[in-house]
N, C-alpha and C positions, 0 to 999 in steps of 0.2 A: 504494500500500500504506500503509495507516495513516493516510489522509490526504496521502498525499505524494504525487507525479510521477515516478514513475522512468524514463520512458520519452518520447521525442517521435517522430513516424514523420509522414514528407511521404511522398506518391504521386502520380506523375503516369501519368495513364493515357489509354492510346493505343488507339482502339477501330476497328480495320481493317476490318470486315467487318459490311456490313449487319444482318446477323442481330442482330450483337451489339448494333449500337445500341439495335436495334428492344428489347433484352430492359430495357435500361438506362436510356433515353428516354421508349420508350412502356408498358412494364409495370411499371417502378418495380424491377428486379431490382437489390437492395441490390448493388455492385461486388464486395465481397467474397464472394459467392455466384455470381456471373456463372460462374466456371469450372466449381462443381457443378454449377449448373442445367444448361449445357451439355453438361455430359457429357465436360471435356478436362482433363488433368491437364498442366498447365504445365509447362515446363521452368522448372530453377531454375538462375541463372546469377549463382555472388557476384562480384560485381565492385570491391570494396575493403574493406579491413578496417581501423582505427586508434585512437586513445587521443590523447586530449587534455584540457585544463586550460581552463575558461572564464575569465573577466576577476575573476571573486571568487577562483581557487583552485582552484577543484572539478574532480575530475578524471572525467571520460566516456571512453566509448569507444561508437565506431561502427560501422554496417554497410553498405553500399551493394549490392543486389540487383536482379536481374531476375527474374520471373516472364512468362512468356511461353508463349502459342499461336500458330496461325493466324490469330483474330481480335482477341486483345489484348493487350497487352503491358505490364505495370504495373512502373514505375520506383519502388526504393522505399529510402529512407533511413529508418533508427533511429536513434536516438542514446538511450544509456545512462548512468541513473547510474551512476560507478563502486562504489556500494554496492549495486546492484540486486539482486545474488543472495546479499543479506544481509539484506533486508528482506521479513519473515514479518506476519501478524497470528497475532496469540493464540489457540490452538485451531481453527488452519485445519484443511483438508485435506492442506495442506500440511506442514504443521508434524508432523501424522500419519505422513504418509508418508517424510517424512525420519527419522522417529525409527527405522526400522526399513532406513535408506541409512547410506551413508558421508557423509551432509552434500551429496551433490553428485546423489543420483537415483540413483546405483548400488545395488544390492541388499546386502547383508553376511551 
C-alpha cells in the first residue's frame, strides 16, 4: 500500500494426486486456482496465531494455516505489518467503503 510491504506469505505445497500435478506441471494451472479449476473447496485449518517485534523494533503479527483436499495441501504463513489495517491509498475503494463502516468493515 502506498508503496510499502505490508504483508510476507511462504507456501509450501504438497501435490498428492496425479490429477493434480498433471493441472500444475503440464497445463501451467497458476496454484492459486488449482482448487477452483478443480472443483474442491479446501478445508481450512488455522494452526497458530502471534505478534512479535523484529531486530529494528517493528512490531508484526502472524498466521500459520492449512488449506487442504484430497489432492493438495498448501502450508501457508503470513506475517503482518502491525500497521497493516491502517494503511489506505487516497480515494480507494476502500477508503469509500469504510466511510460508510465503523472503520473496521462493519456497516453503521
Amino acid at each position: 500500500v502506498r508503496g510499502e510491504p505490508f504483508l510476507h506469505a511462504k507456501s509450501t505445497i504438497y501435490l498428492t494426486d496425479p490429477a493434480w500435478e498433471e493441472m500444475v506441471e503440464r497445463r501451467g494451472t497458476p496454484l492459486g486456482a488449482v482448487f477452483r479449476v478443480m472443483g474442491v473447496l479446501p478445508t481450512f485449518h488455522l494452526r497458530s496465531v502471534g505478534r512479535g517485534r523484529d531486530s529494528s523494533g517493528s512490531g508484526f503479527f502472524w498466521r500459520v494455516y492449512t488449506l487442504a483436499s484430497q489432492g493438495m495441501t498448501c502450508e501457508i504463513t503470513e506475517t503482518f505489518a502491525d500497521d497493516t489495517f491502517e494503511k489506505r491509498s487516497r480515494g480507494s475503494a476502500l477508503d469509500a467503503s469504510l466511510a460508510s463502516t465503523d472503520g473496521h468493515g462493519i456497516p453503521v
